[in-house]
N, C-alpha and C positions, 0 to 999 in steps of 0.2 A: 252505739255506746261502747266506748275500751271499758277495760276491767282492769280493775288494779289489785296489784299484788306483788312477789319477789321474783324477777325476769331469772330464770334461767336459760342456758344454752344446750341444745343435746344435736348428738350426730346422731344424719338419718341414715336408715343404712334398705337395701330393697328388701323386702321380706319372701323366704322361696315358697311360703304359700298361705292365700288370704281367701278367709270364708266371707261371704256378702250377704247381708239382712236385706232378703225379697225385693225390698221397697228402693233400695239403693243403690241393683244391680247396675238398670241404664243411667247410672250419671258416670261422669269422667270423673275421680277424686284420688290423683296421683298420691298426695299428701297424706293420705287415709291409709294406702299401702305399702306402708314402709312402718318398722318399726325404728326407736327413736332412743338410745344408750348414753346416761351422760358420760364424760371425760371418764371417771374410774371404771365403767366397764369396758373400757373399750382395749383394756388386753387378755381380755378373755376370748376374742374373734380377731381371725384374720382376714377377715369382709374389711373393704374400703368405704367408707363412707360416701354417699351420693354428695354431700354436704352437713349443712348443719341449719339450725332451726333455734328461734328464741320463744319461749312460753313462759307462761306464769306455772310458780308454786301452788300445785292443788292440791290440797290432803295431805297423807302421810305417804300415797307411791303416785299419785296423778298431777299431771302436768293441763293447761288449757292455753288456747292463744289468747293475747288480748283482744284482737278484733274478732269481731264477729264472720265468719267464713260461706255460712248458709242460710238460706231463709228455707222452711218445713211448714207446713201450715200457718201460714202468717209468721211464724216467730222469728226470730235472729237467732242463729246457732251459733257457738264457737266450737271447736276444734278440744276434744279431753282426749288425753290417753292415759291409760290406766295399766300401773305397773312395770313403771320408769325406775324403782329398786327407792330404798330407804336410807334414810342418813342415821338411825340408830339402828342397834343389833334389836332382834327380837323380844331379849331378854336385859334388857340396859336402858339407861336415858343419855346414855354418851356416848356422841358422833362417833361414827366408825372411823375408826386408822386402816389403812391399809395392813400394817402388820395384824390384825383383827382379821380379816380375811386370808392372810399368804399363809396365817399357821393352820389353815382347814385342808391346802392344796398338798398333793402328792405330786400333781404334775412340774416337774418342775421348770418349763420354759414359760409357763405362765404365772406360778410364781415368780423368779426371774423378772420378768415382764412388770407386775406389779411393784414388785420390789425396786425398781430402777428409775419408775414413772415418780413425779416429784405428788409430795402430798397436797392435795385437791383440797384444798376447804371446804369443810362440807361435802365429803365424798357422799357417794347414793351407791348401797349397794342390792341386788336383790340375789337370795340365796334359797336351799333347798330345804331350810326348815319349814314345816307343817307350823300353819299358821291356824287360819281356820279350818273350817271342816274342808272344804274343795280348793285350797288357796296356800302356796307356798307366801313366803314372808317379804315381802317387795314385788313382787308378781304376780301373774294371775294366772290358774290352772287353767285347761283347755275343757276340765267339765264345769265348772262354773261359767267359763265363757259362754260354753254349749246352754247352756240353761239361762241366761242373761238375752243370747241372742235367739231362741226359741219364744222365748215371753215376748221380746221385740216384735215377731213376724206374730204373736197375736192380735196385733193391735188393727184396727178396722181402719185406722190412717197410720200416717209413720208413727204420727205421736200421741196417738189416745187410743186407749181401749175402752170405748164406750164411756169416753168421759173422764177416766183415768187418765191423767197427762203423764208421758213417760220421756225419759233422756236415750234416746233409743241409740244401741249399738248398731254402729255401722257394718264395723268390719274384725272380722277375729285374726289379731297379727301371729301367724306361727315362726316361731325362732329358729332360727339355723342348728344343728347338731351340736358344734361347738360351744356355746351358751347353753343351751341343754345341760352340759357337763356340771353346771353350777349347782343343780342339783343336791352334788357332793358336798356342799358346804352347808352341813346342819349341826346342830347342837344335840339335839333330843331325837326329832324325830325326822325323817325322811322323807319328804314329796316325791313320789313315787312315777306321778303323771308327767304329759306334756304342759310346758310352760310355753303361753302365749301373753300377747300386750291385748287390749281392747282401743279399737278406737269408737270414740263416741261422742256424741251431740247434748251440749249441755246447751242452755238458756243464760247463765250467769256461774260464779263461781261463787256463791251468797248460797250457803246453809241455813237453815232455821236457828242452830243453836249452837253445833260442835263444828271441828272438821274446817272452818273458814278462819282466812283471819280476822273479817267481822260476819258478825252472824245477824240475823233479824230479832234474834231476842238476846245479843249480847249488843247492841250497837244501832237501834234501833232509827236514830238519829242521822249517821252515817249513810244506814240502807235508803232513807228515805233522797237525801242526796244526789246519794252514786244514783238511782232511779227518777230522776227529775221527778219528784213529787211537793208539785211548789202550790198545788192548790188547795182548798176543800174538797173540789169536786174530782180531782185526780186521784185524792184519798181514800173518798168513796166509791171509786172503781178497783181500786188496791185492795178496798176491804172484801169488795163483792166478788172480784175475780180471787180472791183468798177462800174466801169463804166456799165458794163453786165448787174451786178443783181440791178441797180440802172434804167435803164432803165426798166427793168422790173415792178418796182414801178411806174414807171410815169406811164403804161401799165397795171393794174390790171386788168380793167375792160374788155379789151376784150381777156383776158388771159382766162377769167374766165365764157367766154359768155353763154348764153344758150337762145335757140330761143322758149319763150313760146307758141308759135302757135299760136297767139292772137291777133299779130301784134304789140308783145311788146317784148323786151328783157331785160332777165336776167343775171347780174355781179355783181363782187364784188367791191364794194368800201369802203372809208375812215368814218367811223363818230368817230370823237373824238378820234383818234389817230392822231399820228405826225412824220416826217422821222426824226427829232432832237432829238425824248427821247424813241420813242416806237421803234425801230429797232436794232439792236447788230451787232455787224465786227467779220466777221470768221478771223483769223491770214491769210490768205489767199489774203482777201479785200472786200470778198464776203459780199454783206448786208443780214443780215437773220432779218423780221419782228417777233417779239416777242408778241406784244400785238392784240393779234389774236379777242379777244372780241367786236373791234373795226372794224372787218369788216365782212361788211354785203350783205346780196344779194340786190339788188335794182332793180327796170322794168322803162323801159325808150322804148317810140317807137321810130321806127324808124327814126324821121325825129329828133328827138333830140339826137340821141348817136352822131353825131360831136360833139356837144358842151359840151357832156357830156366826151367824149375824151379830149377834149381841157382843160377842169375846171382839170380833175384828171391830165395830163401835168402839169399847172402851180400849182398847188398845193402844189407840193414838188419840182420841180424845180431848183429854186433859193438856200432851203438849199442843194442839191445837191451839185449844182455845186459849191456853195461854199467851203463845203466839200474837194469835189478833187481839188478845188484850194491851199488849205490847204497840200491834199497831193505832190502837185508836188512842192510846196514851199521847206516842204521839201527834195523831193528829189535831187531840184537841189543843196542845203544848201547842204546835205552831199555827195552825188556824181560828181557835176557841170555836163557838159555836158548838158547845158540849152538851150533850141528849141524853137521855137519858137511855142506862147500859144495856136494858132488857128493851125498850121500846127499839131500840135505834139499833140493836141484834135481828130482833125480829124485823124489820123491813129491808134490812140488809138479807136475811135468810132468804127473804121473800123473794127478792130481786136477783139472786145467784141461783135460787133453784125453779125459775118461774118457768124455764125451756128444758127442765132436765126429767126424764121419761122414766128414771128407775125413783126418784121421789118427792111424794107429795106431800106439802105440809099441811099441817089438820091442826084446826085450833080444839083444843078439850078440857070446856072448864076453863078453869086457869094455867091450863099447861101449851106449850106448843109440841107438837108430836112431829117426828117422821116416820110417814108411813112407807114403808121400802119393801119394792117390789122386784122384780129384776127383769133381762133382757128376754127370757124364756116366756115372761106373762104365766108362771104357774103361780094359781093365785093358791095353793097348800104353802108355798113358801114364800111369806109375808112376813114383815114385822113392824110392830108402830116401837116406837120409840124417843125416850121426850126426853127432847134438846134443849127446851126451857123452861121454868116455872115461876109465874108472874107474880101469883100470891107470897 
């Protein structure tokens, strides 16, 4: 499958040093080690380029190829890099000019440099303002790197952690010194760290909601398309592989358990990521998390992981299910053969979670429950929890 979106071009340039996610060390992936500058940064370094390279427009600083470059567990991978600089200021909704950048420089052969290079449409710049907490503004910090490509090598394959599908970082790109100096250019506040690019393995370039230029529940239509899904019965695989690896996100934490010995437990959870802009759709249905920097280990004792089950549940939830209400909309639009919403949930539930070991469904009453157990088997830390009610 290609992907569609706005081709750009960037120069590759070799990177002087690149950190490798475990699983990825013995492959050859030239293309992985090299970080990637569009035309406006590129008089900020006197590195010659290896060449140059065409991507698609990802996000607001991430770049992807259109074809597919790897297969990882069955999947198709394409080629992201994260933190190729931004075409607005931090603090604006209007493209950057070069003079917008040359009046932050003291140096001045690089101003100079800038000042002389013809304006870029649509320049990209990435600069030293403190954007989020571990993340300059176009760029990626090297501790958020660190903690993206940590959460990676948790994973029991490349790309699941016990069922969680992830977009796993490959490789952490470190920038030359001279780029470094960019730093200098902030408004407020200062990024103080090392600045690196990420490269990484996506499934598609298709959002849930934000972040894409069609998403799954802005263009429902579209996604169905670009993913060949020309059947009923392709639908029904779409819904159930949605439904599967979407489950698995209510469920990180005890996907993810580990028993300190202390009388506290360790999982992964959410901080400042979101199921609406930080996660991508394999053509498949499957949800693969992408913004990996965003999850962390956390210790909670025993008498508080229910409620800590229950918070990470409702959390994402709601955009969930909205989601796959999105998808079955469509499918009864173009196939018909329309079921009813709660019968045809529940056997889809049934079907996505029939092989999956952390939970089991329990009819109660009139209700369907999940009962959630996790990969330790400590049956103190259980939770049912009801995902449907018939009545």
């Amino acid at each position: 499958m290609r992907l569609h979106g706005h081709p750009i071009t960037l120069s590759a340039y070799k990177a002087p040093q690149v950190q490798t996610n475990r699983y990825f060390q013995q492959l050859d992936l030239p293309e992985f080690e090299r970080f990637y500058l569009p035309e406006s940064m590129t008089p900020f370094t006197d590195l010659s380029p290896l060449g140059q390279k065409e991507f698609l427009v990802d996000d607001n600083r991430s770049v992807v190829t259109r074809d597919h470059v790897l297969k990882v567990d069955g999947v198709d991978f394409y080629q992201n890099v994260k933190g190729i600089g931004s075409t607005t200021g931090p603090f604006s909704r209007k493209p950057f000019k070069k003079t917008d950048i040359a009046g932050f420089l003291k140096n001045g052969l690089i101003k100079s440099r800038i000042l002389r290079e013809r304006e870029v449409p649509r320049p990209r710049y990435f600069t030293g303002e403190m954007w989020s907490r571990g993340s300059p503004y176009g760029i990626q910090g090297l501790d958020y790197a660190s903690i993206a490509l940590k959460a990676a090598e948790m994973a029991d394959t490349p790309t699941s952690i016990h069922g969680f599908r992830i977009c796993p970082i490959v490789k952490i790109i470190h920038l030359p010194q001279d780029l470094q100096e960019v730093r200098r250019i902030y408004w407020y506040t200062q990024f103080k760290g090392p600045m690196v690019q990420e490269t990484r393995l996506v499934p598609s370039n298709v959002r849930i909601y934000f972040h894409s230029d069609k998403t799954l529940g802005g263009d429902t239509s579209w996604v169905f398309d670009l993913f060949q899904i020309d059947s009923n019965e392709k639908a029904f695989e779409f819904e159930t592989n949605f439904l599967k690896s979407g489950m698995a996100i209510l469920t990180l934490f005890v996907r993810s358990m580990k028993d300190e010995g202390d009388g506290t437990f360790s999982g992964l959870d959410y901080y400042d990521v979101f199921l609406d802009k930080d996660a991508l759709l394999a053509p498949d249905g499957t949800i693969f998390w992408a913004d990996l920097e965003g999850l962390e280990l956390f210790n909670f004792r025993k008498k508080d992981l229910e409620e800590k089950m229950e918070y990470q549940i409702h959390r994402s939830r709601y955009e969930f299910l909205y989601a796959y209400e999105q998808i079955e909309i469509e499918r009864i639009k173009r196939f018909g053969n329309p079921i009813d919403r709660k019968v045809h949930f529940a056997y889809l539930l049934k079907e996505a979670l029939k092989d999956d070991d952390i939970i089991e469904l329990v009819q109660d009453g009139t209700s369907l429950n999940l009962d959630i157990g996790n990969i330790l088997g400590e049956k103190s830390a259980r939770k049912k929890f009801t995902i449907l009610d018939f009545a």
